[in-house]
N, C-alpha and C positions, 0 to 999 in steps of 0.2 A: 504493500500500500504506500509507504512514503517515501518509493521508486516511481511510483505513479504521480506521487503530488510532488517531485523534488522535478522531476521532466515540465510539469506541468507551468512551477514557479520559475523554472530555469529558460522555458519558451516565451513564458512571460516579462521575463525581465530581458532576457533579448530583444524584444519587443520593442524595448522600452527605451532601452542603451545602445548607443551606436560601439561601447569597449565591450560588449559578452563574447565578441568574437577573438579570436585568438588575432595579437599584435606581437612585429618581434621587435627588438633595439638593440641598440648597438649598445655593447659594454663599455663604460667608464673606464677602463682600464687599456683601452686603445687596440688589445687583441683581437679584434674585428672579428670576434667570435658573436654570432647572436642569443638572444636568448627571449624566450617567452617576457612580457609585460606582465605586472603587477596584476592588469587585468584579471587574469586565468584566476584570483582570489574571490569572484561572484561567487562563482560555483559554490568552492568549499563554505564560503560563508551563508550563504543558502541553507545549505545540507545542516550547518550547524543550527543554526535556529530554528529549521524542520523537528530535527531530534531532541532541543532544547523542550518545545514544545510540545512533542509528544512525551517526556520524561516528566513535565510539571501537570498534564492531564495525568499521566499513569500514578502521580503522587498524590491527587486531586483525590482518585476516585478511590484508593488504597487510605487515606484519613477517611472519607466520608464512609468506608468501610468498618471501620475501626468505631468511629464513632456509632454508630448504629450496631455495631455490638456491643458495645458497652451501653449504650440507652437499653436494648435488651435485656441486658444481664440485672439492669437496674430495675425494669420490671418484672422480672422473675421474683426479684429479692422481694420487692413490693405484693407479689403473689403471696410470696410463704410466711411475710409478716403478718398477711392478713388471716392465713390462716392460726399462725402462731397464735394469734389472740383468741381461738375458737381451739378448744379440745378437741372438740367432736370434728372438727373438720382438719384438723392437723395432719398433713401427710395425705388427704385426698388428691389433691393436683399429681403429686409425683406416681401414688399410685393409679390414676386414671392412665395416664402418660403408660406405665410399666403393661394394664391391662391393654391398652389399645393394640401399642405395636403386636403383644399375643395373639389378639384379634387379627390384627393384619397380616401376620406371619401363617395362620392356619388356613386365613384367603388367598393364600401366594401373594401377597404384595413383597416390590422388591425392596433393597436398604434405601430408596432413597424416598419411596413412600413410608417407611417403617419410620425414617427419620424425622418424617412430615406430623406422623400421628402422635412421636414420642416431643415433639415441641407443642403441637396441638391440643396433644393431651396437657401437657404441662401449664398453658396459659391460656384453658378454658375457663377461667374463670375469674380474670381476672380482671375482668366491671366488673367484680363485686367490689373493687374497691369504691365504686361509687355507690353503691347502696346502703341504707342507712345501718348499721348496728342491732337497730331493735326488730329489723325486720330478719335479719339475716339470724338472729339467735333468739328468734321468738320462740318459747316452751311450748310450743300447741301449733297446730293447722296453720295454713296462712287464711286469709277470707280472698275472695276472688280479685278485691284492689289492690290487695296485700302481695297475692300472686302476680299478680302484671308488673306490678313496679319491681319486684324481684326480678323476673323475667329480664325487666330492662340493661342486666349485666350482660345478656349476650351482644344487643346495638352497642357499650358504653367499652366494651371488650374491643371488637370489631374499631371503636373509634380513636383508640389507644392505641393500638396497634399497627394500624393503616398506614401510618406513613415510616412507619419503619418495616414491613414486609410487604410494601408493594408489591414484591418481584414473586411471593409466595400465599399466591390467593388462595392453596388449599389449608393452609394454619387459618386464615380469614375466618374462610367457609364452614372451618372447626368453630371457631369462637362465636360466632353470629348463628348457629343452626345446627346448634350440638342438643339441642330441646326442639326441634320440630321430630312431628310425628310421623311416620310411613304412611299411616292414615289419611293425613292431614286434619287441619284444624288446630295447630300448635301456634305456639310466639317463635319469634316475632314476625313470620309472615308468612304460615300457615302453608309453608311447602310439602309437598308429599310425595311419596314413591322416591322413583330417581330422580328426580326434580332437586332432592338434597344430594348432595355431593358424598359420595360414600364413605368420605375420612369422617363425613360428622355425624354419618350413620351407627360408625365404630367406636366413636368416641362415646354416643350419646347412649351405647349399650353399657362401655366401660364404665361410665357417668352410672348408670344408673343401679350397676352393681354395688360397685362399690358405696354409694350415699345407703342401701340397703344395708347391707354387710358393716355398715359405721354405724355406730350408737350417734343417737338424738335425746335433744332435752327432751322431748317428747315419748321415746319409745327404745327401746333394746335392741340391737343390732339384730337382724335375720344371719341364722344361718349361712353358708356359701347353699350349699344342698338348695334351700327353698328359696334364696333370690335366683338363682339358677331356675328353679322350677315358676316362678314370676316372670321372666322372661321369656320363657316359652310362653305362657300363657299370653301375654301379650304381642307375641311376635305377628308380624302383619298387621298388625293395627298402630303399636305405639315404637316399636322395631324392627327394623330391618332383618327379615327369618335367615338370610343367610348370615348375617355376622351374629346375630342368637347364636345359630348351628355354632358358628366359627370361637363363639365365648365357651359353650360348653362345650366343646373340646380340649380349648387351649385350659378351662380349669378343671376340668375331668381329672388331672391326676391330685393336685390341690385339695378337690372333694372327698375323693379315696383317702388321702392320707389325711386329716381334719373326721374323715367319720372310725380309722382305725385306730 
């Protein structure tokens, strides 16, 4: 490429200059020997500011790299403090994150989707840090308003996110519709079937294992055995029957050794 743009500014500035052409002169020293003019110095000075230029884009996009992993690393943190201050939810993201890729490994997905579900998984949830405290650790049911505004972590997720994984709309499509239903009829915007994106189809099965299998102010952790059997029951309506299949497999051995 900047063989093509070094010809291109080299035509150009010949263009422009009647010295881009080679000139000879006589030597100062009376040996009536010729020799090239200063001239022939375009060229290379060209070529150096070509590459100059391309070195301080390469350096450009290699900080703003940098920096958007460290804004990431800082929302993670911000993830697990939020859970820090909830018992009951302490270690959910990481384990959502660990059940996913299981999921997507018994669907044949490859490391680079496995990759996709184990960051997906990790900062599903992380509009919750915009939601209030009392709603997020209420001791009992939510009421229907109580539910929508909780909801609203997956938009407030998605909105946090956005400009640091442009380039990765399947972590997005995790965060914003990892609670819609195969059904349809879910928040935030009532997609269904394949309509959802399958990482948040995997995620939102992981999601819902695990919030079962964790103790609540409210109620006693289930079983692995009976959220497993919860899942089936709901599958095709509130998830995806193939990643069901694809969870009770990947905890099939888990359940075995947990029931012996």
């Amino acid at each position: 490429m900047w063989n093509e743009l070094t010809r291109r500014e080299l035509k150009e500035y010949g263009s422009r200059s009647p010295v881009a052409t080679t000139n000879f002169t006589r030597r100062g020293n009376g040996s009536g020997i010729d020799r090239p003019s200063t001239t022939l110095e375009a060229p290379r000075i060209l070529l150096q500011n070509h590459l100059f230029r391309c070195a301080l884009d390469s350096q450009a996009r290699a900080q703003a790299t940098n920096i958007d992993r460290l804004m990431l690393r800082a929302i993670r943190s911000l993830a697990h403090a939020l859970e820090a201050k909830d018992s009951y939810t302490w270690g959910h993201s990481k384990r959502v994150s660990v059940y996913s890729v299981a999921i997507g490994c018994e669907l044949g997905l490859c490391e680079e989707e496995q990759a996709t579900l184990a960051l997906g998984g990790e900062l599903h949830d992380v509009g919750k840090i915009g939601i209030p405290g009392t709603l997020l650790n209420k001791p009992g049911p939510l009421t229907a308003d109580e539910y929508r505004d909780v909801m609203q972590h997956t938009v407030i997720g998605e909105r946090i996110l956005e400009p640091l994984l442009r380039s990765n709309s399947a972590v997005l499509a995790i965060v914003r519709w990892h609670h819609e239903h195969v059904g349809g009829g879910s928040l935030p915007d009532g997609l269904s079937g394949e309509a959802i994106p399958l990482e948040a189809r995997i995620v939102s099965v992981a999601d819902a294992f695990d919030a079962m299998t964790s103790e609540r102010p409210y109620r006693p952790p289930m079983s692995a055995a009976s959220a497993l059997r919860e899942l089936e029951h709901n599958a095709g309506s509130q998830f995806d029957q193939d990643c069901v299949a694809a969870c009770l497999a990947a905890m099939r051995d888990r359940v075995q050794a947990i029931a012996s």
